[in-house]
Steps between C-alpha positions, in 0.01 A plus 500: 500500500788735430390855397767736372331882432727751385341819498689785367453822416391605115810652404706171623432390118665796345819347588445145571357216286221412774399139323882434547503619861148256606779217320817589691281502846269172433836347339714598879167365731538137331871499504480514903241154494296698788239582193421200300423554124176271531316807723730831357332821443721788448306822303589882512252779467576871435399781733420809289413723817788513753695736682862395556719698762554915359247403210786500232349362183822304490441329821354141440404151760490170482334325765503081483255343776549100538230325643532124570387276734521426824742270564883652452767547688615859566801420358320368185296825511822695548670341244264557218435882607899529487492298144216700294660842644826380308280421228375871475906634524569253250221591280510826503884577524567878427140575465406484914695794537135659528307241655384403817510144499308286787440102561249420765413111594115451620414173625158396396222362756379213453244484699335791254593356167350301217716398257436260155858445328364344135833525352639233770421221285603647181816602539610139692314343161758766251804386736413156406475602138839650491719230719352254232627648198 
């Protein structure tokens, strides 16, 4: 039940290739094991009304929130914080020289969630499909 949201402000894609970004983050998450590609969610959305620190128009955010489930260790929790924030100074290189970047971790309550995961079964079936040919 991994969700990865990047928000970020509007002008973030003037200098950044955002489809790119949503790949470097989802691609860091799996690379730590602590969110398994079967249940992987990572999506971005742009915030076209912000106000960022003196209001310079060259000012820009990127905020990623991961929620998962209950269930990890605070060192797994601290580890994948620590590994999609190198993601982001990875990613974006030269080009965070005007952006606030932020990772948060939010565990997810159980006890208040429904969740259906219909892509479970699929992907195990295209693993199959692939370590057969």
């Amino acid at each position: 039940m991994p969700h990865l949201i990047i928000e970020y402000s509007a002008n973030v894609a003037d200098v950044v290739d955002v489809p790119d970004l949503v790949g470097a983050v989802h691609a860091a998450a799996l690379a730590t094991g602590t969110a398994p590609l079967d249940a992987l969610r990572t999506r971005a959305v742009a915030r076209d009304h912000y106000a960022i620190a003196d209001r310079d128009p060259s000012n820009k955010f990127i905020a990623v929130t991961a929620r998962l489930g209950a269930g990890r260790s605070d060192s797994e929790k601290d580890s994948l914080v620590e590994v999609l924030m190198a993601a982001l100074d990875e990613f974006l290189g030269e080009e965070q020289d005007t952006i606030m970047l932020s990772v948060e971790y939010q565990e997810i309550d159980p006890a208040h969630r429904i969740n259906k995961n219909n892509l479970r079964a699929v992907i195990a079936e295209r693993s199959k499909d692939i370590e057969t040919r």
